[in-house]
Each structure stands twice: as C-alpha cells, then as structure tokens.
Backbone and ligand atoms as CSV (ligand in chain L), in Angstrom:
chain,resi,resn,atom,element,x,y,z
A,1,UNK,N,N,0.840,-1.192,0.000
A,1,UNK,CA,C,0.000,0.000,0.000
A,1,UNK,C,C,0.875,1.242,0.000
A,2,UNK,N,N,0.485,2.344,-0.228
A,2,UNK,CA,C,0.922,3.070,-0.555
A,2,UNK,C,C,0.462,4.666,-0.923
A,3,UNK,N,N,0.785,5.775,0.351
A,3,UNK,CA,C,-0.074,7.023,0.582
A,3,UNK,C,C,-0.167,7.393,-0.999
A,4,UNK,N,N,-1.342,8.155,-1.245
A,4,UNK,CA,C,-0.937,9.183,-2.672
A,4,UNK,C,C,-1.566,10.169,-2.455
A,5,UNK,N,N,-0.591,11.656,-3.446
A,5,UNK,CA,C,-0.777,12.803,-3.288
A,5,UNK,C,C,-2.246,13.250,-3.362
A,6,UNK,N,N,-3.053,14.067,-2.291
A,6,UNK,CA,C,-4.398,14.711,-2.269
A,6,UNK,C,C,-4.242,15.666,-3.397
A,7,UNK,N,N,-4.843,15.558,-4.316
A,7,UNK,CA,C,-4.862,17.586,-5.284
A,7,UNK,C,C,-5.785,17.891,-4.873
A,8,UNK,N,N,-5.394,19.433,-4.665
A,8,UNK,CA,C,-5.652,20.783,-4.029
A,8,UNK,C,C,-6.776,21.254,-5.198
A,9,UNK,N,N,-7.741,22.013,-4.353
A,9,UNK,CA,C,-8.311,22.632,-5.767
A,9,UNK,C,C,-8.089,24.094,-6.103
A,10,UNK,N,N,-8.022,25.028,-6.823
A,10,UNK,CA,C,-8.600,24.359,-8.440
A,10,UNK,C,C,-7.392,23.574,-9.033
A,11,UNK,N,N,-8.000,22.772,-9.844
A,11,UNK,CA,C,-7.590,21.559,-10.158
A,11,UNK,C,C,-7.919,21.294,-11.410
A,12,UNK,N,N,-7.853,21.266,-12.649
A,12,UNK,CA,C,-8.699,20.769,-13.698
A,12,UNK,C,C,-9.489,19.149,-13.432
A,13,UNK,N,N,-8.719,18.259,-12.871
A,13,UNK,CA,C,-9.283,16.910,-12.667
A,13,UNK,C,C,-10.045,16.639,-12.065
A,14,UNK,N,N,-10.143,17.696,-10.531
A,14,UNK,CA,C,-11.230,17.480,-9.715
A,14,UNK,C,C,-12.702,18.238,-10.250
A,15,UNK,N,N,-12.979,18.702,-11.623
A,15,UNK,CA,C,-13.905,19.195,-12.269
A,15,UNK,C,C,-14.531,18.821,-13.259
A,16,UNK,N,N,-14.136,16.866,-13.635
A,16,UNK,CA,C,-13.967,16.340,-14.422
A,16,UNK,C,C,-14.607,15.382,-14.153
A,17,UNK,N,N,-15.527,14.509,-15.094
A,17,UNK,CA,C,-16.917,13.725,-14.435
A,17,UNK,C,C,-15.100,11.936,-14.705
A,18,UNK,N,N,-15.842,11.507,-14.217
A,18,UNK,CA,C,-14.749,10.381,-13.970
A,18,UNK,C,C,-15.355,9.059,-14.607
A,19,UNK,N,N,-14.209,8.104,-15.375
A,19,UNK,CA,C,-15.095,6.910,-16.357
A,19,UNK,C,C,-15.692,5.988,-15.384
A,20,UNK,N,N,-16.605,5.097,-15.974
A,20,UNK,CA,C,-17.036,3.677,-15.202
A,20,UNK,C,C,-15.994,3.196,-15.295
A,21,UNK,N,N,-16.033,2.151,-14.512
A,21,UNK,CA,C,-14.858,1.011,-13.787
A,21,UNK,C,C,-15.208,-0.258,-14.311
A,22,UNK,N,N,-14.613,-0.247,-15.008
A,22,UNK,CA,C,-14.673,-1.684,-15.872
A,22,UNK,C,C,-14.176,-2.994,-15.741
A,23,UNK,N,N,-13.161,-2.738,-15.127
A,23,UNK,CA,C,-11.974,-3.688,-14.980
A,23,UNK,C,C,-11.786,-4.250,-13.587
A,24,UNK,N,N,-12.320,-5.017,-13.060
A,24,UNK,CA,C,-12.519,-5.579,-11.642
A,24,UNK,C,C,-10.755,-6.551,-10.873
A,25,UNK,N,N,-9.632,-5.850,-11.753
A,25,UNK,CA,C,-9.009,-6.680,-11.426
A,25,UNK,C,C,-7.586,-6.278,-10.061
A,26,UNK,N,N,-5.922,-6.828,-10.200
A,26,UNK,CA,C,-5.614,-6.206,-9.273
A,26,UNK,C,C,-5.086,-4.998,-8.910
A,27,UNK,N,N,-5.097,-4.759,-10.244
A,27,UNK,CA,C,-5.320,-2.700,-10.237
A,27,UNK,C,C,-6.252,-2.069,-9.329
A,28,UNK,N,N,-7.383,-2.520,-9.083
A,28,UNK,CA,C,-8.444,-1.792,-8.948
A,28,UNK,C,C,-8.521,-2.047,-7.024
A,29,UNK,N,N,-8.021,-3.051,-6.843
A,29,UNK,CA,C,-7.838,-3.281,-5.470
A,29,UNK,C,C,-6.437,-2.216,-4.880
A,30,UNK,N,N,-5.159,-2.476,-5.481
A,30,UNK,CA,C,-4.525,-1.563,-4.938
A,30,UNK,C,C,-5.101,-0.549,-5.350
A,31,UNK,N,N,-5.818,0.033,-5.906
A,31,UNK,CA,C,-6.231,1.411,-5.947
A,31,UNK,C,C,-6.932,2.188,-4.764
A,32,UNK,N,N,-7.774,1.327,-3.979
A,32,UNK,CA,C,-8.982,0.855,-3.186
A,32,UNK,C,C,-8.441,0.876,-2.041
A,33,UNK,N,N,-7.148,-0.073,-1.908
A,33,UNK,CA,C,-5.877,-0.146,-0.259
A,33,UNK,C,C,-5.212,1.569,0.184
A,34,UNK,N,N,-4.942,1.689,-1.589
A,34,UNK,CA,C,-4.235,3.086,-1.320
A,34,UNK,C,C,-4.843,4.470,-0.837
A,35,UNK,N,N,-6.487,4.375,-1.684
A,35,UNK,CA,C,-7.424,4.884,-1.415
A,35,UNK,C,C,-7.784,5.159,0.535
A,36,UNK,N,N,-7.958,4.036,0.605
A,36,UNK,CA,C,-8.084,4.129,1.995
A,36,UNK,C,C,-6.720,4.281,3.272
A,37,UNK,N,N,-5.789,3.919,2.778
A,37,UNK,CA,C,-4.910,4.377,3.228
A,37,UNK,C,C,-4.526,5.805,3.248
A,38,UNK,N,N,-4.633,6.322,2.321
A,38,UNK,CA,C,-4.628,7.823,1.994
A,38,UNK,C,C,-5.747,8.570,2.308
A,39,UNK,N,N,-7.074,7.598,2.790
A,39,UNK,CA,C,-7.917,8.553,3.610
A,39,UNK,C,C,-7.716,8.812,5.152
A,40,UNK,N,N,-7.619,7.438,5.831
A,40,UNK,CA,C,-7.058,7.872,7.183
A,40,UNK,C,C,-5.825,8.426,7.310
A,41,UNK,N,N,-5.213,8.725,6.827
A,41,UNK,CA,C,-3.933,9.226,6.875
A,41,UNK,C,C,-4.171,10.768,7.214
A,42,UNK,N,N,-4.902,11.151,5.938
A,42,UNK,CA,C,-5.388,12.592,6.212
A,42,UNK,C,C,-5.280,13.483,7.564
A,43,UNK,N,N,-6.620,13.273,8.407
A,43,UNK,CA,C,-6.981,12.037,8.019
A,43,UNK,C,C,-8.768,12.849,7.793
A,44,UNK,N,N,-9.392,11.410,7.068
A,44,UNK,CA,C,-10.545,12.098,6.013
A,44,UNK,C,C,-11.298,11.049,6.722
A,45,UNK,N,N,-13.070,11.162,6.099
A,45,UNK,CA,C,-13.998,10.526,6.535
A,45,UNK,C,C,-14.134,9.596,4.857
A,46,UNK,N,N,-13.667,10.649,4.124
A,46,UNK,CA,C,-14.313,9.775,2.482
A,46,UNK,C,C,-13.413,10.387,1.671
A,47,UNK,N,N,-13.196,9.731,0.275
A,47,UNK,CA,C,-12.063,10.177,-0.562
A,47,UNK,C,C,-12.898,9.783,-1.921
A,48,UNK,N,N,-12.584,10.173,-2.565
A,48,UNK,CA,C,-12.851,9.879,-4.216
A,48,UNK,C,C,-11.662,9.577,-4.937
A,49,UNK,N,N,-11.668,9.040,-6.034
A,49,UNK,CA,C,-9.917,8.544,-6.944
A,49,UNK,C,C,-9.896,9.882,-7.354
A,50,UNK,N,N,-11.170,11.044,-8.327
A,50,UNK,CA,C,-10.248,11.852,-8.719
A,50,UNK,C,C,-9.621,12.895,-7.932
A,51,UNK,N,N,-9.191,12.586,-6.537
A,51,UNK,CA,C,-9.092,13.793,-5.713
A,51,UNK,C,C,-7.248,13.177,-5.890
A,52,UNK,N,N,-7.162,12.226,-6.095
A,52,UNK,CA,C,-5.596,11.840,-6.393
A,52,UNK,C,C,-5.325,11.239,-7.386
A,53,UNK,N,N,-6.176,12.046,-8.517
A,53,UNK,CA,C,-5.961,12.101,-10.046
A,53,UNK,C,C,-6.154,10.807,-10.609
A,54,UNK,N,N,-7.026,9.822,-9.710
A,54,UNK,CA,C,-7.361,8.669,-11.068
A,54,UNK,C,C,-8.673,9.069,-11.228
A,55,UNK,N,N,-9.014,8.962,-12.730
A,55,UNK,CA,C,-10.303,9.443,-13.268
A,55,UNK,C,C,-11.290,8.448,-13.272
A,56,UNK,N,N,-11.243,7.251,-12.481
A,56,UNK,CA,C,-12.295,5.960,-11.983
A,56,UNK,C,C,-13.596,6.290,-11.346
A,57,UNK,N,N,-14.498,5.438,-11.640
A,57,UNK,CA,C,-15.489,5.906,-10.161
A,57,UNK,C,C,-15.431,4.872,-9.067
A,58,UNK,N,N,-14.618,5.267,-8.540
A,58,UNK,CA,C,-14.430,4.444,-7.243
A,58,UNK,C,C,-14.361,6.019,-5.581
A,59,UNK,N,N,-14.975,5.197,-4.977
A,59,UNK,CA,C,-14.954,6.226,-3.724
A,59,UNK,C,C,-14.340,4.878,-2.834
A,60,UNK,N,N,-14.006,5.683,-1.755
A,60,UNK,CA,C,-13.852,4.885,-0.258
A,60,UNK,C,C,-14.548,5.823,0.948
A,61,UNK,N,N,-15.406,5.105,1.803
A,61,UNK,CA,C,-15.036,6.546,2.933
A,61,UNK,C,C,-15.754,5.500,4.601
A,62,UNK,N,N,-15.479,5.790,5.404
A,62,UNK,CA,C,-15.643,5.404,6.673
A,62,UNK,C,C,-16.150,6.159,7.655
A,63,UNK,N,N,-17.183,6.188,8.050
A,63,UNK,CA,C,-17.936,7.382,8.673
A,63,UNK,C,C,-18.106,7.142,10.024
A,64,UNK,N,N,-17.233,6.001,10.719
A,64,UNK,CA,C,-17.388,5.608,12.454
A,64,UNK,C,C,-17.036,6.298,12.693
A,65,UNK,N,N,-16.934,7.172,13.707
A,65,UNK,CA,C,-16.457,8.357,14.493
A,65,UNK,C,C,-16.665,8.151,16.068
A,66,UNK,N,N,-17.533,7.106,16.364
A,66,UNK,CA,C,-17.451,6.719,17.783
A,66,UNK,C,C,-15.729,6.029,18.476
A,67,UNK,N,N,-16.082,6.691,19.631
A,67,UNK,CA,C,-14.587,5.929,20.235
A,67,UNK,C,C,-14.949,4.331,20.711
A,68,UNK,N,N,-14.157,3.701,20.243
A,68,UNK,CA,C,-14.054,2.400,20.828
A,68,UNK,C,C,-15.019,1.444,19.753
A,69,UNK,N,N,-15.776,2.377,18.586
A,69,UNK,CA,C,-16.903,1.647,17.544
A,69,UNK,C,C,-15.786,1.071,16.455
A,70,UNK,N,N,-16.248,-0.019,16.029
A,70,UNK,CA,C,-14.946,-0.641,14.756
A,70,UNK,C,C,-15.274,-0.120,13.649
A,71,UNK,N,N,-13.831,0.320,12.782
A,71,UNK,CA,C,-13.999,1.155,11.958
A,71,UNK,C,C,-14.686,-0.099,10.722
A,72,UNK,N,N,-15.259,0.843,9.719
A,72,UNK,CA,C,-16.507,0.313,8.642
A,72,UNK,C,C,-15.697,1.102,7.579
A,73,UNK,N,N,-14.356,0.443,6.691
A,73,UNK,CA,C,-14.051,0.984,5.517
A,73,UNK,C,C,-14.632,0.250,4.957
A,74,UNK,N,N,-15.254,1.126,3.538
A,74,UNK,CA,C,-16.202,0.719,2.388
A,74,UNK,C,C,-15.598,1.278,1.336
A,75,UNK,N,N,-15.830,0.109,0.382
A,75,UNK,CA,C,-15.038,0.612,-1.180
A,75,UNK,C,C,-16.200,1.176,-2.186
A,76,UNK,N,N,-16.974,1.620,-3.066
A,76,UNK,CA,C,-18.045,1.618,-3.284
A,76,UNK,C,C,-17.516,2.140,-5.288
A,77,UNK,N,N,-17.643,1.099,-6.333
A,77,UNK,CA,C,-16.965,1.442,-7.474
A,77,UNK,C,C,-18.500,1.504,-8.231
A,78,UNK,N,N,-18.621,2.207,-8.924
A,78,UNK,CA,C,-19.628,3.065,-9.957
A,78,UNK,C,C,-20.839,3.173,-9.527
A,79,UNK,N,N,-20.379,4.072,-8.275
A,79,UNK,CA,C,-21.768,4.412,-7.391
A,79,UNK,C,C,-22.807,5.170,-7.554
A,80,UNK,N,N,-24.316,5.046,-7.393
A,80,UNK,CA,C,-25.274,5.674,-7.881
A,80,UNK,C,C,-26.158,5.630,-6.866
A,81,UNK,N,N,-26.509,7.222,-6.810
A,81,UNK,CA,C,-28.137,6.972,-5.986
A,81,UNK,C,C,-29.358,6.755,-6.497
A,82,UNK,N,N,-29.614,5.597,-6.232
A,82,UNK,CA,C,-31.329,5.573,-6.812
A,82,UNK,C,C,-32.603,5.998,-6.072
A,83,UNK,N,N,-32.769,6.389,-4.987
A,83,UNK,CA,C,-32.907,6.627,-4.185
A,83,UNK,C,C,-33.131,8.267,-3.268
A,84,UNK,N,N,-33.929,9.631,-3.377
A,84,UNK,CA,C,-33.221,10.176,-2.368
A,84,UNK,C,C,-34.720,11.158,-1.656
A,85,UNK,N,N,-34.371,11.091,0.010
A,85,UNK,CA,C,-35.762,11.186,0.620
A,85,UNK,C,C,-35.760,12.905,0.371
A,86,UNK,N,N,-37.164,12.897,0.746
A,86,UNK,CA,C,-37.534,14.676,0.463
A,86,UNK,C,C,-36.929,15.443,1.744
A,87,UNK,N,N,-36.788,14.687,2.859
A,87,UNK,CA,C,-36.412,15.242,3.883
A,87,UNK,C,C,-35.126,15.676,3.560
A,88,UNK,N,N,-34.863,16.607,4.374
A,88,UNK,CA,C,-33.214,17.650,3.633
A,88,UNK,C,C,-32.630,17.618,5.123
A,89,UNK,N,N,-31.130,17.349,5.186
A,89,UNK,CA,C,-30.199,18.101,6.521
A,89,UNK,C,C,-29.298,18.514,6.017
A,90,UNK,N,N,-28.730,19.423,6.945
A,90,UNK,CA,C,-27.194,20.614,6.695
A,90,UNK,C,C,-26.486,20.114,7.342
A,91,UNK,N,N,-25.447,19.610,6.875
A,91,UNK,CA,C,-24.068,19.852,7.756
A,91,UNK,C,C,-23.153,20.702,7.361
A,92,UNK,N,N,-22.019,20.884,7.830
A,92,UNK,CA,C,-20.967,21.466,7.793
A,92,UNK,C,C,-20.087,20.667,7.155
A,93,UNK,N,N,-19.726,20.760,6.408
A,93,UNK,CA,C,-18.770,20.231,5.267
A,93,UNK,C,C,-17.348,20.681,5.427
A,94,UNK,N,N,-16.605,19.269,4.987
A,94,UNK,CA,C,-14.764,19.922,4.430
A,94,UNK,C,C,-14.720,18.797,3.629
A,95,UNK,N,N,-13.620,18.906,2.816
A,95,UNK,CA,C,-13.086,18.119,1.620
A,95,UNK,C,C,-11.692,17.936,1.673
A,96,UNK,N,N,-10.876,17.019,1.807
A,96,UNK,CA,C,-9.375,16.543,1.543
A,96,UNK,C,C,-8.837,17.553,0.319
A,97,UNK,N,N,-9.290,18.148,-0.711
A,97,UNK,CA,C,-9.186,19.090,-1.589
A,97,UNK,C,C,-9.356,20.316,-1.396
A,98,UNK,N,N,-10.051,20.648,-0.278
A,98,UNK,CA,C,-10.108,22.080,0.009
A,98,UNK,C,C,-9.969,22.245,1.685
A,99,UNK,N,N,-8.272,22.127,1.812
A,99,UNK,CA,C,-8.250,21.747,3.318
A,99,UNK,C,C,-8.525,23.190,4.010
A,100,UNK,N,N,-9.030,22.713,5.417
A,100,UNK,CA,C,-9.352,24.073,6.884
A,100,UNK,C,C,-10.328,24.953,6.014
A,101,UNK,N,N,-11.397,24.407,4.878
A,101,UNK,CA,C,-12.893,25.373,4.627
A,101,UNK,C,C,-13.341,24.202,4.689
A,102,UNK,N,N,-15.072,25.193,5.968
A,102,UNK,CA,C,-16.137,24.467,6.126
A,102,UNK,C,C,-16.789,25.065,5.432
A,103,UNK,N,N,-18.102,24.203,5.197
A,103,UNK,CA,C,-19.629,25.065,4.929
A,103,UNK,C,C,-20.523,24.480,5.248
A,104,UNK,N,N,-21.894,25.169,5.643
A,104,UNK,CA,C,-23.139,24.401,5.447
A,104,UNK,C,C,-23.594,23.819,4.485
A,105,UNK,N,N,-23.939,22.902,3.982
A,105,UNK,CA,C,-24.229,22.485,2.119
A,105,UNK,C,C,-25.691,21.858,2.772
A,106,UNK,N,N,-26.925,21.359,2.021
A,106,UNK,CA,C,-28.200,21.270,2.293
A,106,UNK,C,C,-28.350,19.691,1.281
A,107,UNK,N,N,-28.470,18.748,1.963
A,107,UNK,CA,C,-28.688,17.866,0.791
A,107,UNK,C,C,-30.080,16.785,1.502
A,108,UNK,N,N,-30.412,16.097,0.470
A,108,UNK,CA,C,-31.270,14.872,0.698
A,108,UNK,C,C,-30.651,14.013,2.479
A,109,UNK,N,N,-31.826,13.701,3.252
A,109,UNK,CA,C,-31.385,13.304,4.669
A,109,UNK,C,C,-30.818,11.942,4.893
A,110,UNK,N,N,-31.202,11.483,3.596
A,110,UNK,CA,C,-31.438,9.716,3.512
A,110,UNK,C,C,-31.487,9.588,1.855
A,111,UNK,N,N,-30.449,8.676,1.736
A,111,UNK,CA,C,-30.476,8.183,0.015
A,111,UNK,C,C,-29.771,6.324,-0.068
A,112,UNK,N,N,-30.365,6.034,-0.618
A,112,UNK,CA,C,-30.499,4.790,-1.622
A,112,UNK,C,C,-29.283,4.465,-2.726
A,113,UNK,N,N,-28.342,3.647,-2.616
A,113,UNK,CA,C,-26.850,3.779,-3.541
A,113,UNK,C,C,-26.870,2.264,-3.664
A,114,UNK,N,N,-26.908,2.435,-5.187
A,114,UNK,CA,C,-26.369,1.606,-5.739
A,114,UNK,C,C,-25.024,1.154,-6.177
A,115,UNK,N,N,-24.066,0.055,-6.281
A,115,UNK,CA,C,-22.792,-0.148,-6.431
A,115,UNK,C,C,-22.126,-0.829,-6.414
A,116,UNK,N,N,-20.769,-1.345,-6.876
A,116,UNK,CA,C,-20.027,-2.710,-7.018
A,116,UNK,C,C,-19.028,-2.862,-6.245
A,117,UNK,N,N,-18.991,-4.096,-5.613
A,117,UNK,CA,C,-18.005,-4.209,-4.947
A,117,UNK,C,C,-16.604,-4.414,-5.450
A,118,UNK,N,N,-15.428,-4.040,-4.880
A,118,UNK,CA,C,-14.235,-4.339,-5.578
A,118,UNK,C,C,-14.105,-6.005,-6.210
A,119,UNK,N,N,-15.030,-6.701,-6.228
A,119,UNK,CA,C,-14.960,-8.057,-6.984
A,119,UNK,C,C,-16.116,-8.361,-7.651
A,120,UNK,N,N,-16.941,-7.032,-8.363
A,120,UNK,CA,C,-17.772,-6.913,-9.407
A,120,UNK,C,C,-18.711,-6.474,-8.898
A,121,UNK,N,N,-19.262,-7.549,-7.477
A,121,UNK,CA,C,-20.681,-7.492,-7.501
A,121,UNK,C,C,-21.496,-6.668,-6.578
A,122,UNK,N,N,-22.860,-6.486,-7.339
A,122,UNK,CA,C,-24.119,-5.565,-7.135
A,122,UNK,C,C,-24.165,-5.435,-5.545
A,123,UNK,N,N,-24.363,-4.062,-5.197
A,123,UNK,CA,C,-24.772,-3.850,-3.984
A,123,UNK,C,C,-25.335,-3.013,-3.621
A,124,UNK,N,N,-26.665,-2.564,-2.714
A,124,UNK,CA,C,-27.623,-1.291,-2.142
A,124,UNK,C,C,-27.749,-1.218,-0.806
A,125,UNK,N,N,-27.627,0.002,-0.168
A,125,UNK,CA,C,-27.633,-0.180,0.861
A,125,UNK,C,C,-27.931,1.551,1.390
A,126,UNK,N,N,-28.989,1.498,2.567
A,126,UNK,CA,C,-29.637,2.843,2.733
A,126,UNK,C,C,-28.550,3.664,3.512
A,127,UNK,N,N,-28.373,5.144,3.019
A,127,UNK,CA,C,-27.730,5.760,4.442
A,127,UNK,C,C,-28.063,6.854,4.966
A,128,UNK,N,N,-27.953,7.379,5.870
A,128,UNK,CA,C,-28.841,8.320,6.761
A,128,UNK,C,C,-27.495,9.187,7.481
A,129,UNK,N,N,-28.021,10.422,8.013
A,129,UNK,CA,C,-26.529,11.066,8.817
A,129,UNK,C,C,-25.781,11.158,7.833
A,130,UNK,N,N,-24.683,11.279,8.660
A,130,UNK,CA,C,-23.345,10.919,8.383
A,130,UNK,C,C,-22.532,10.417,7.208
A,131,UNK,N,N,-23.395,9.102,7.273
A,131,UNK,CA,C,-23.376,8.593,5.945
A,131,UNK,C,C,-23.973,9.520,4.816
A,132,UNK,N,N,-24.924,9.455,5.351
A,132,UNK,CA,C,-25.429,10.083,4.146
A,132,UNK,C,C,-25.006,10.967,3.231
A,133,UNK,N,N,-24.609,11.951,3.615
A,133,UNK,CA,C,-23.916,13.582,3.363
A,133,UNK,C,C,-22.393,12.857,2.741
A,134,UNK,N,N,-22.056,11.801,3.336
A,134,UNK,CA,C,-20.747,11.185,3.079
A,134,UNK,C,C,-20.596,11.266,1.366
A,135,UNK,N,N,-21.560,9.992,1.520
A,135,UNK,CA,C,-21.725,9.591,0.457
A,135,UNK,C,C,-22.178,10.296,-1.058
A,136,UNK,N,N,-23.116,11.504,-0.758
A,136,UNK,CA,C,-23.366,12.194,-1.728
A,136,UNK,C,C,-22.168,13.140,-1.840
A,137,UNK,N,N,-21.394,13.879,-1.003
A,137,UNK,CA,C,-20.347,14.213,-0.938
A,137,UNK,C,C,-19.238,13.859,-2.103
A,138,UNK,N,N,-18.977,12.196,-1.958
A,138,UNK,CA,C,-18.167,11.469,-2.939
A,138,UNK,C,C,-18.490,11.017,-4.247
A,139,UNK,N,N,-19.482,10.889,-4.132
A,139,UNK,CA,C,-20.255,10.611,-5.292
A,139,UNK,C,C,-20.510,12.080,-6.350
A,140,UNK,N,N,-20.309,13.410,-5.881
A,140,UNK,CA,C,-20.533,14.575,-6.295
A,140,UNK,C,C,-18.898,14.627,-7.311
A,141,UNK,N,N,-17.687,13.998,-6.654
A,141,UNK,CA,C,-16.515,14.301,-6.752
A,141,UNK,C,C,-16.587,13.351,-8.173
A,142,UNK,N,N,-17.173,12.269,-8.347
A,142,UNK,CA,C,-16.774,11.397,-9.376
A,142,UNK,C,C,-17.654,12.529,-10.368
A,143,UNK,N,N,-18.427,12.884,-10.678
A,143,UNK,CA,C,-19.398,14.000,-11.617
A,143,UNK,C,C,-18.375,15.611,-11.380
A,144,UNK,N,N,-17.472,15.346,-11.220
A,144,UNK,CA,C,-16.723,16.882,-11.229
A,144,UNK,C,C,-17.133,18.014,-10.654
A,145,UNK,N,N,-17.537,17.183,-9.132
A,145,UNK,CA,C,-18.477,18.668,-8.453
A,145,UNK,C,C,-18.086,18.661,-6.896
A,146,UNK,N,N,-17.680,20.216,-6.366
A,146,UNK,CA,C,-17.413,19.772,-5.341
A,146,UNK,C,C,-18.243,20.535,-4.133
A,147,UNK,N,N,-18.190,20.629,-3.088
A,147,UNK,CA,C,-19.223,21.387,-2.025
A,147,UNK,C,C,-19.549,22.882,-2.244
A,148,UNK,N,N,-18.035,23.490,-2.829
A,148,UNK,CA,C,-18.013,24.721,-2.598
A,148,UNK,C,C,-19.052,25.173,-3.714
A,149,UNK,N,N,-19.495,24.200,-4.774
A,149,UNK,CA,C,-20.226,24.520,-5.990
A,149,UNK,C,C,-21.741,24.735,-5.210
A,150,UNK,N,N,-21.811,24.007,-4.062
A,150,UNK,CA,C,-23.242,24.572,-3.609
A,150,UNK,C,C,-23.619,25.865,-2.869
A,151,UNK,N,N,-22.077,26.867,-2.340
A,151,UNK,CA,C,-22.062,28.186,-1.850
A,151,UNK,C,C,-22.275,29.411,-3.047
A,152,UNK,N,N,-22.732,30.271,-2.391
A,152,UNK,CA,C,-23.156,31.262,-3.045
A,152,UNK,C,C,-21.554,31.685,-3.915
A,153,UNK,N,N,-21.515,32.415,-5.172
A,153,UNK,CA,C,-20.704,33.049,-5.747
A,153,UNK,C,C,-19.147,33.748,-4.950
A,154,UNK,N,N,-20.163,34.145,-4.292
A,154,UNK,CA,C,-18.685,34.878,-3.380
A,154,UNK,C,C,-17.693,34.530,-2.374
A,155,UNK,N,N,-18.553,33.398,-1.687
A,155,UNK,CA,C,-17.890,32.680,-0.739
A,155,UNK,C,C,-17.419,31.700,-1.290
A,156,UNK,N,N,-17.466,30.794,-2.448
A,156,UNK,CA,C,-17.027,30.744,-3.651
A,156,UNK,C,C,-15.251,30.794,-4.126
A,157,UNK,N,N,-15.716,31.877,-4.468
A,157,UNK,CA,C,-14.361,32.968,-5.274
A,157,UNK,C,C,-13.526,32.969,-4.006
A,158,UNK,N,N,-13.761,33.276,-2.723
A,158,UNK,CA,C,-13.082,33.718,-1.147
A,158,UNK,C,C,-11.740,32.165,-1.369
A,159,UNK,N,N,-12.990,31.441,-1.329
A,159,UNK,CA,C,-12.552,29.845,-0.707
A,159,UNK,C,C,-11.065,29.741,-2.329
A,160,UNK,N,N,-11.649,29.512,-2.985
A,160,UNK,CA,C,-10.722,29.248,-4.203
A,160,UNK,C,C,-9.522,30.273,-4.061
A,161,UNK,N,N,-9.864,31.688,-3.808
A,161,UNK,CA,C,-8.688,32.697,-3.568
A,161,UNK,C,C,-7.974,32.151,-2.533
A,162,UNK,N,N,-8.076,31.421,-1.245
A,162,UNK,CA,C,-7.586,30.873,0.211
A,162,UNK,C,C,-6.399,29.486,-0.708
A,163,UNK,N,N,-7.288,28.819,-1.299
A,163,UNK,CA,C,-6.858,27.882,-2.074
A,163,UNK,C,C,-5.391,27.825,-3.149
A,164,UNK,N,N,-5.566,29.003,-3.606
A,164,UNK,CA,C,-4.523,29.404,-4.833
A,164,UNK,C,C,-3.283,29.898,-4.095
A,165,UNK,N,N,-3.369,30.432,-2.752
A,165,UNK,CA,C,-2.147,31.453,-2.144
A,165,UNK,C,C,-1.905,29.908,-1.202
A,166,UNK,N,N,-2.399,29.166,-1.059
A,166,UNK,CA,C,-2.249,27.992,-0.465
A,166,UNK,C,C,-0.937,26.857,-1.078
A,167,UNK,N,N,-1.496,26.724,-2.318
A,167,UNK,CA,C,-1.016,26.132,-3.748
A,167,UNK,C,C,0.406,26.707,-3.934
A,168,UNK,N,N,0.530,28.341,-3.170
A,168,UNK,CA,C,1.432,28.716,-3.739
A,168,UNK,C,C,2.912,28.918,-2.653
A,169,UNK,N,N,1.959,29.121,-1.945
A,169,UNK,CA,C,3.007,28.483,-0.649
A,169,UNK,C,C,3.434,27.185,-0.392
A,170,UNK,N,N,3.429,25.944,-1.106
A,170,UNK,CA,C,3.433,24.773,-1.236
A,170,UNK,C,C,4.569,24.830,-1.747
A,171,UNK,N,N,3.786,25.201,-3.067
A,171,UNK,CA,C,5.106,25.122,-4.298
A,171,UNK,C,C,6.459,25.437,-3.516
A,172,UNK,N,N,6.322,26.559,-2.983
A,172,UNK,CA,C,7.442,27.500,-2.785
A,172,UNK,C,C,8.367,26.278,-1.541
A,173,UNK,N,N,7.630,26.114,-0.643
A,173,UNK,CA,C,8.300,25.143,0.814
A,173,UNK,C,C,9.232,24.005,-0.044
L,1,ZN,ZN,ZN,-14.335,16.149,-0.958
C-alpha cells in the first residue's frame, strides 16, 4: 500500500466527471488499499480517486467516528443513488481538496446507492446522517463537483482565492 498525493483545488481533474470502472481486477484493489490508506492518513472521513488524479469511479469513505466503535471501511466502485428522501439536513462540510474550509451544504437526509463491490458485484444499501452527506459528498466528486459549488458566488471565489495562495506556498516550501 501506498499514501498518494491529495490535489488541491482548483484543479482541472477534480472538475472532471470520472469513467465507469470496468476492470474488476488487481489494479483496482490496490487502488482501493491506497485509497483508503490515503484517507485515514489525512486524516478524512471519504475520498474519491479523482481527488488523487485517477479518473475511476471508485470512492472509499468510513464514517465511524465513535470511540471504541470498529472502523466500517467501504469501497463503493460506480456508485449511484437511486434513491433520495424529500427530507433535507445541513451539515458542515470539508473536503481533503479544500483543506481548513467548512460550509453548510443542504442535501437529501437519507439516500439509496447503488454499487459494485471491488470483486464486481451488485450492492444497495440505505444511508442516513453521516453517511449520508458522506456519500453524496463522494459521489458529487466522481461527476466533477465539489461542495463549494453549492455556496453562493462569493464565498465561492473567497474559498478558491484561500486555495490558490495555499497552492502557492506549497510550491514555494
Ligand atoms: Zn471532498
């Protein structure tokens, strides 16, 4: 296994809808180890491939947050909601791509995902909370979309300006 680099946004890749996953083989597993390795590391709740430039639809993300609860990593490859309730909650959002910005973002409370497991097969399964927000979260990233796309214009432009002098102090270290 093996950490890999988070990209920062703006990004051209992280704006970029990402292919189906075709290929169920042992590519796609180390992708999946590294994936998750490179999420707790962060350390993150959920990751997407194109946030470390593979253009797959594969997510990972783990949403236990209780002390002493066993952690629940999930691989989830060409994920879809079929599924999503009228009821709406807000959380406060961050992204491995847009590190130290929160926001409120407003989404569906409870949704329905469809998806393959890293050894092909079909799987659905409801999520609520945590999950929930998780999951649409990552699933937004494989369609080239990220939280800040649900803030108004200006706070927006703020976050991406925080982002670029960020990028650039990087470079420079
Ligand atoms: Zn994110």
């Amino acid at each position: 296994m093996a950490l890999r680099d988070i990209l920062i946004h703006p990004d051209p890749r992280l704006k970029k809808p990402a292919e189906t996953v075709g290929d169920f083989g042992v590519e796609l597993q180390r992708l999946a180890d590294d994936m998750l390795e490179t999420m707790y590391d962060a350390p993150g709740i959920g990751l997407a491939a194109p946030q470390i430039g593979v253009m797959e639809r594969v997510l990972v993300m783990d949403c236990v947050k209780e002390e002493g609860e066993a952690p629940r990593p999930m691989v989830l490859i060409n994920p879809e909601v079929i599924w999503a309730s009228e009821g709406l909650s807000t959380y406060e959002e961050g992204c491995l791509s847009i590190p130290d910005q929160y926001a409120d973002v407003e989404r569906p409370a409870e949704v329905r995902v469809r998806w393959q497991g890293i050894d092909g097969k079909s799987a659905e399964e409801d999520f609520a909370g945590l999950w929930a927000t998780c999951v649409q979260h990552e699933i937004d990233h494989l369609n080239g979309k990220l939280f800040i796309d649900y803030l108004k214009p200006l706070k927006r432009q703020m976050i991406t300006r925080k982002m670029q002098k960020l990028k650039r102090e990087r470079a420079r270290a």
